[in-house]
N, C-alpha and C positions, 0 to 999 in steps of 0.2 A: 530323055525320058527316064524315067526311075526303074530299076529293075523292079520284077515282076514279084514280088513277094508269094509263097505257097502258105496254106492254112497250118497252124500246130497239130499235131495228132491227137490231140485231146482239146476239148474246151479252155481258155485260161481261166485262169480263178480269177485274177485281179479283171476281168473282161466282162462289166455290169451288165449288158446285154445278153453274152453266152451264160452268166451263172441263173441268170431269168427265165432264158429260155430251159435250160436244166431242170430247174424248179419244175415250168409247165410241164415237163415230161413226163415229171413224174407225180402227176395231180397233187401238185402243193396248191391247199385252198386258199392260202396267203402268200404269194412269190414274191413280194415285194418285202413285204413283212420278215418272210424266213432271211431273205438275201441280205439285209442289214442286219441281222441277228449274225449271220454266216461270218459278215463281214466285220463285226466287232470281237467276236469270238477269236477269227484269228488275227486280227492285227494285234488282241493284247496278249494272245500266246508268244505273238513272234517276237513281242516287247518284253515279255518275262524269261525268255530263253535264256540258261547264263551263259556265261565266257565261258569258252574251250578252251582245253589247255593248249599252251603252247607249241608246236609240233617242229620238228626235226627232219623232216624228210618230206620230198616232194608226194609221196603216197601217203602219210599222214597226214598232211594239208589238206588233201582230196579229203580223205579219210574223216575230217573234220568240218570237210561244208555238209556230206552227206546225212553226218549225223544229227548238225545240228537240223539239216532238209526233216529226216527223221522225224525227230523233235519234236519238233512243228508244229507237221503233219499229225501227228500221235496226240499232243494234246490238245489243239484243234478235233479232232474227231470225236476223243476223252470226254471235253466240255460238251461240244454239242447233242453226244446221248445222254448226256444226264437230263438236261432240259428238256420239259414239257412242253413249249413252247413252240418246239421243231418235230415235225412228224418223224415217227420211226423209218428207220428205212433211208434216210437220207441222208445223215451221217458217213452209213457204210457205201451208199452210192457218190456221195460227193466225193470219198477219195477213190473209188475207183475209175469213172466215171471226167472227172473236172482233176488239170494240169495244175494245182500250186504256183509252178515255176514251168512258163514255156520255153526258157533263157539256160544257162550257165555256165555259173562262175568260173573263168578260166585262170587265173590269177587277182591278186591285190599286192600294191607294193605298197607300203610304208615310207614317208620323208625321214630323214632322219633327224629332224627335228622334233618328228611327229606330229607334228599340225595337220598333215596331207597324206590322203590317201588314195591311191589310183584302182578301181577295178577295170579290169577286161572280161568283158561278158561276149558270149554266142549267143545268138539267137536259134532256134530250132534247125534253119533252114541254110547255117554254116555263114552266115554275117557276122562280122565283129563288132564290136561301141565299146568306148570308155566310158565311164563314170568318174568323178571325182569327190572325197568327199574329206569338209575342210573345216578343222578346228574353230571356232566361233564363241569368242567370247567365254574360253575357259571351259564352260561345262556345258555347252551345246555344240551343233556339226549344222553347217549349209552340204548341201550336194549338188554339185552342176552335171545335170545329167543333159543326154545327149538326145537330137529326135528323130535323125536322119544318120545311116551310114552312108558317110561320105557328104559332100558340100557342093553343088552348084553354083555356088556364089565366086567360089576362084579367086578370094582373097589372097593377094600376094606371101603375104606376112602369115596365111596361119596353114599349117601342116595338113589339116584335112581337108584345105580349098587344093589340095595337090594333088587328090584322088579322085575328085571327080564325082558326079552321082551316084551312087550303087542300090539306093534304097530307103523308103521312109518305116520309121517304127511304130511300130500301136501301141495304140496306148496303154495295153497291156505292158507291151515290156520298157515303157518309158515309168510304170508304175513299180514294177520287182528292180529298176535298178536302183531306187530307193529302200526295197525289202533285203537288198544284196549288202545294203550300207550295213546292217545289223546281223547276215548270216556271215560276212566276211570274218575272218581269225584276224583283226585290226584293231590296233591300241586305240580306236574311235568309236567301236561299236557300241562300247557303252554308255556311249553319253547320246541326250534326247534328240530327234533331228527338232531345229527350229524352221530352216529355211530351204527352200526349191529355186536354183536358178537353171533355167535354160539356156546353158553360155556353154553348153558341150559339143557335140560333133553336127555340124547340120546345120540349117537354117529353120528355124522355130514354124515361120511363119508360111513356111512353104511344104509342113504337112500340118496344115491349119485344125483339120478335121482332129486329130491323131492328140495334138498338144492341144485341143480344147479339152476331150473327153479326159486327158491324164489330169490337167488343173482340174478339175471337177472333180477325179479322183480323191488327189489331194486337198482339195477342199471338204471332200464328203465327210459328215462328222462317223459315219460307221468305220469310216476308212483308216485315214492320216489324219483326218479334222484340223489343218491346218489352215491357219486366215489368208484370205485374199492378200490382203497385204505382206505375205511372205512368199509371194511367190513370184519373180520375178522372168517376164519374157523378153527374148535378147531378140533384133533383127536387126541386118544390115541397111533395111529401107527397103520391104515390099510392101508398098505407101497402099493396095486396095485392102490388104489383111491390118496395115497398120488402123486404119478405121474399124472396120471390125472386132477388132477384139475385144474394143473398148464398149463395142455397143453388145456382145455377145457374153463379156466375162468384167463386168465392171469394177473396179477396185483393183483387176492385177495390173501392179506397175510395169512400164515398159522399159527399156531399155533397147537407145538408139547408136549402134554403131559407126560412129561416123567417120572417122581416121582420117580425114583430109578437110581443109575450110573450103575448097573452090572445087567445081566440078573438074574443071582439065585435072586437076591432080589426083581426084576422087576415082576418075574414069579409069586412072593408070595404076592404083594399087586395088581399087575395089572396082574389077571390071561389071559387075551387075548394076552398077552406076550409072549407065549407061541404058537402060532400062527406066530409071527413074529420078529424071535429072534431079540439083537439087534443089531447083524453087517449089517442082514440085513436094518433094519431101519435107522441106520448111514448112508447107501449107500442111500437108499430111502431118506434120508435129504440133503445128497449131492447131488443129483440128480435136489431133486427140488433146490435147489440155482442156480446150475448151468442155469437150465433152465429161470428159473428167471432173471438171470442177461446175459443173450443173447437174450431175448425176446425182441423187438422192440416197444417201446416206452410204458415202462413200467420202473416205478421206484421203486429200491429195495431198501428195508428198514431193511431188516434181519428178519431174525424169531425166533420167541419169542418161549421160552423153558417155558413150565410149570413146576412147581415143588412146590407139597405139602409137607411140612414139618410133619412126623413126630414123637414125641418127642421119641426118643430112639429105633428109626427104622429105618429115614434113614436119620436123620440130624447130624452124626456123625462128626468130624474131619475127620476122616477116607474116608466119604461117599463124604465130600465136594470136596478133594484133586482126589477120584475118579471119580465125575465129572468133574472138571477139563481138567483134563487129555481126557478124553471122547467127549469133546467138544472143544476139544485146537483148535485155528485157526478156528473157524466155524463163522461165522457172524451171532453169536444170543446173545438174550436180555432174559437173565433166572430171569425167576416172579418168585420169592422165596413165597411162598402161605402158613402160618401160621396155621395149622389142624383147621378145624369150628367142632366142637364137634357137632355131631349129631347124628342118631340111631346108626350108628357103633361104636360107642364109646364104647358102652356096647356089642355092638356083639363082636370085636376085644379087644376091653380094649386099643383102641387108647388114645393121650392124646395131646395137642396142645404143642409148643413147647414154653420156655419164648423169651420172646424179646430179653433178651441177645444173649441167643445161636440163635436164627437167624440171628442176624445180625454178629453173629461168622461165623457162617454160609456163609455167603453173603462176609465176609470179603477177606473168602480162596479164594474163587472166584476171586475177585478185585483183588487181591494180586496175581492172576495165569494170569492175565492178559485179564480175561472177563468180559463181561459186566452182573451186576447183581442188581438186587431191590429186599426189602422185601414190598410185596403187601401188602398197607393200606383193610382193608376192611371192606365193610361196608353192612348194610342191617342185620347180627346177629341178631339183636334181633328181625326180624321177620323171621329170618331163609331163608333169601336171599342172605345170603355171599355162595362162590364157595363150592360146595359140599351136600348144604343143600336142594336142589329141592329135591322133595318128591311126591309124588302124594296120591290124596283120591279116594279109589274104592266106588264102591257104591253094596248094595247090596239089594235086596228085602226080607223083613218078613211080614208074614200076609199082602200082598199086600201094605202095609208102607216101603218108600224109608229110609233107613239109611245107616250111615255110619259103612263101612266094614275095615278090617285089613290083608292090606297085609301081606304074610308070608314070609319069605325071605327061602334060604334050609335050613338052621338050624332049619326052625320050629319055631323061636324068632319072633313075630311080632313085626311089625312096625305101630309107630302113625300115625294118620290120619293129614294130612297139619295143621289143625290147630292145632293139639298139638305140629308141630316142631315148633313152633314162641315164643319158650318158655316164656309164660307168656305176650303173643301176643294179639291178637285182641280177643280171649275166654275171656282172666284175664278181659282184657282192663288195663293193666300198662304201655305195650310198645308200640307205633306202633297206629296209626289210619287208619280208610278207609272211609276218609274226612266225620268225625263225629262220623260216624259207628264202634263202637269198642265193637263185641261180644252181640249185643243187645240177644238170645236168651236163652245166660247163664244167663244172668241177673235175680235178686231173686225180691221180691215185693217190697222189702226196693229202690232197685237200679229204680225201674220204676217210683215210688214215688217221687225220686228225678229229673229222666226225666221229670215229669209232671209238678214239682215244677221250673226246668228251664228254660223250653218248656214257661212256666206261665210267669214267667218273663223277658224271653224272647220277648214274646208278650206285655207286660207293655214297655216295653223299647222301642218299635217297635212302639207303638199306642204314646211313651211319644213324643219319637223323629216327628215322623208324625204333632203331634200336632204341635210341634217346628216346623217344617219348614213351616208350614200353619200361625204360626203366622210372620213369618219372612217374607214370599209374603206377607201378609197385611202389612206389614208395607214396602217392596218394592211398593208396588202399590199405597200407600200411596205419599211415598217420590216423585215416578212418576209420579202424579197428581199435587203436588205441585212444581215439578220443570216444567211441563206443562204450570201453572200458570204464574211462573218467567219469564217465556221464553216471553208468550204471552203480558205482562208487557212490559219487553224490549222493545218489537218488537212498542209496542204503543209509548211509548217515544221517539221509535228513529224517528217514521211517524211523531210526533209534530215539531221535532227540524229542519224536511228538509220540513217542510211547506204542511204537508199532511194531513190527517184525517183518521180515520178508516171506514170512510161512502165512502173515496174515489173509484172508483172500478178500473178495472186491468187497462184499457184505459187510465184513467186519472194522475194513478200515472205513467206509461210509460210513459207517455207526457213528466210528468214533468222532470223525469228522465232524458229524452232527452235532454231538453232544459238545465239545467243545467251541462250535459258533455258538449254541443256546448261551451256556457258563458266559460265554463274552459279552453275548447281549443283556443278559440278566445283569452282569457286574456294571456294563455302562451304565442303565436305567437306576442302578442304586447311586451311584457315584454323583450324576446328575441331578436324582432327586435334591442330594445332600449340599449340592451347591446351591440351587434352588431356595432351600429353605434357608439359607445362613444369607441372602441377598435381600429375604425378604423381614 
């Protein structure tokens, strides 16, 4: 059973219900009306917010979500008293009143590719979730966010089937870890989100309630206004929700987990298998296509088969030809997914499979007439590639917060998030969190060197300042003496048309005049005189 979840101490903002009923509190004669105004207000403050500078210490990093929190908050409030639109009163009650953020930001690492980026979020109530969020096509970011602390499902192969259940998330804070993509200090915040996948910690389909309300979220045009077709929901095979969703949220693509062609081997890496064997989940896959491509103005794209590779378990010759066959005629797109070595590596003595026999792998497939890719992936080396979410408990001694170790049923602990980033933001080898890498593993030697480039840091800062203060003087300069030129000119040109500088406005107007008149006159004789010699 899921632990018990307690209420936020405040309303959430991102919670369409709690900001509704807020509203009615406080006789809004439009609550639906103000709540979409609320709700466009601040999603394009949180989109206009700029980049923070870069920070250097673990208390500036803080120092930097809070501001941008600030921020926010501030011009969200800013915007909405201006407008006539939203009752007085409401503005100053909504940020007192209504939570912004019911979550927070505990870290973000950086890949050092920079493609990938890891948050670690809390929730109110001392739960942990990852986020990830992942470079797309240049100049947009997808984010796999998470719906559940911890997994029921007890996938062998992936790090958070190793924890067990602890808790599903609302939809609320399945919403801010989206808003977290853009408060975070990460070389990705800047660029648009395009995409939503549900491939994070959890099984999607088993807080049904929770991942409806956040797609609708994301779908709401006040909100993210993001299309159905970007939003992508992951399940292992819980075949009564697998129906449902299709008939509740039509157009979002699914994405079916399957990692094994035959049930006996299904049962033994994905023990929830066992719950629903796979003829019947075949049916439940037919089911939703079928429903999908009779649905009325919705377009079908096929669904995407997952499949973890692996190495000498179930990327066989053997295993490929039986999926295959398993999937003949189906309109799917199978992610052939490379093993990420993580804590089960040592619990099972799993092992990643090499590039060749994957794409051996991938080959059967093609060659049986389906459509198949071997998934690039990225984010490893902070332990953000598919499988690797993790969570950190927390635990009390001697009234001192430290970090605790899950125990999986074997009794084999598992490492704390930052130990999976192998050699991650702790070491500081791999992976940044925009500067921040590990500042409290750090020895005296390592701080010494912070202070020493902190130092020069500020030499560089004071050299450059000076440079651009000499470079206005000497703009300010050039712009006085072209000042001079100008004013040169202007006297020359006053001698050559018979004027002075003692002249004043009156007198040069005169003159002015008088000499268009002379001009106009001279042409009209000029012209007469050609006139009459043509005729």
């Amino acid at each position: 059973m899921p632990k018990k979840r307690t209420s936020p101490p405040l309303p959430a903002l991102f919670d369409e219900e709690a900001l509704e009923e807020f509203l009615l509190a406080q006789d809004c004669p439009e609550p639906k009306k103000v709540k979409s105004i609320i709700y466009r207000v601040a999603v394009r403050a949180l989109r206009s917010l700029p980049d923070p500078l870069e920070t250097t210490t673990e208390e500036d990093y803080l120092q930097s979500i809070q501001s941008s929190i600030q921020a926010w908050r501030n011009s969200t409030h800013a915007t909405l008293s201006r407008r006539r639109d939203v009752p007085a009163g409401i503005p100053d009650a909504l940020l007192r009143d209504i939570a912004f953020l019911t979550t927070k930001l505990i870290s973000n690492v950086d890949s050092s590719d920079g493609g990938t980026s890891k948050l670690l979020i809390e929730t109110h109530d001392g739960h942990r979730v990852e986020a990830v969020v992942i470079r797309r096509h240049g100049r947009a970011t997808s984010i796999c966010v998470s719906s559940q602390v911890g997994c029921q499902m007890g996938c062998q192969f992936c790090a958070t089937g190793t924890m067990g259940m602890i808790g599903n998330l609302t939809a609320s804070e399945i919403l801010e870890q989206a808003v977290y993509r853009k408060l975070a200090p990460s070389k990705l915040r800047s660029l648009p989100l395009k995409n939503i996948v549900f491939m994070g910690m959890g099984e999607p389909l088993n807080n049904f309630r929770h991942v409806k309300a956040a797609v609708l979220g994301f779908t709401d045009f006040s909100r993210f206004g993001l299309g159905r077709a970007h939003i992508t929901v992951s399940t292992v095979g819980v075949v009564p929700y697998m129906l449902k969703l299709n008939e509740e949220l039509p157009g979002v693509p699914l994405a079916l987990s399957l990692h094994a062609p035959n049930q006996k081997l299904r049962e033994k890496i994905v023990p929830a298998a066992k719950a629903w064997p796979l003829t019947k989940l075949m049916d439940a896959l037919d089911a939703h296509i079928e429903n999908v491509r009779t649905s009325e103005g919705v377009k079908f794209t096929g669904v995407m088969v997952e499949y973890v590779l692996l190495s000498g378990v179930n990327d066989l010759e053997e295993h490929a030809h039986q999926l295959a066959a398993l999937l003949n005629g189906k309109p799917v797109l199978i992610n052939l997914i490379p093993y990420n070595p993580n804590v089960t590596a040592e619990m099972y003595g799993f092992k990643a499979p090499t590039r060749e026999s994957a794409y051996a792998f991938g080959k059967v497939l093609i060659d049986r007439g389906l459509h198949a890719r071997v998934r690039i992936e990225r984010g490893s080396d902070i332990a953000a590639a598919c499988g690797q979410l993790a969570l950190r408990s927390k635990k009390y001694e001697g009234g001192k917060e430290s970090d605790g170790l899950h125990k999986n049923g074997g009794g084999k602990k598992m490492s704390d998030i930052e130990d999976l980033f192998q050699g991650g933001s702790k070491s500081g080898k791999s992976g940044s969190r925009s500067g921040v890498v590990g500042v409290k593993a750090r020895g005296g030697k390592a701080r010494r060197r912070e202070k020493k480039t902190l130092a020069a840091n500020m030499a560089a800062a004071e050299a450059e300042a000076e440079k651009e203060k000499h470079l206005s003087e000497e703009a300010e300069a050039a712009a006085v003496s072209e000042e001079k030129e100008e004013k040169s000119m202007s006297t020359e040109v006053t001698k050559i048309f018979g004027m002075s500088e003692t002249n004043d406005a009156s007198t040069g107007g005169e003159m002015w005049m008088i000499a268009a008149a002379v001009g106009i006159v001279s042409g009209l004789v000029v012209a007469q005189m050609v006139w009459r010699r043509r005729c």
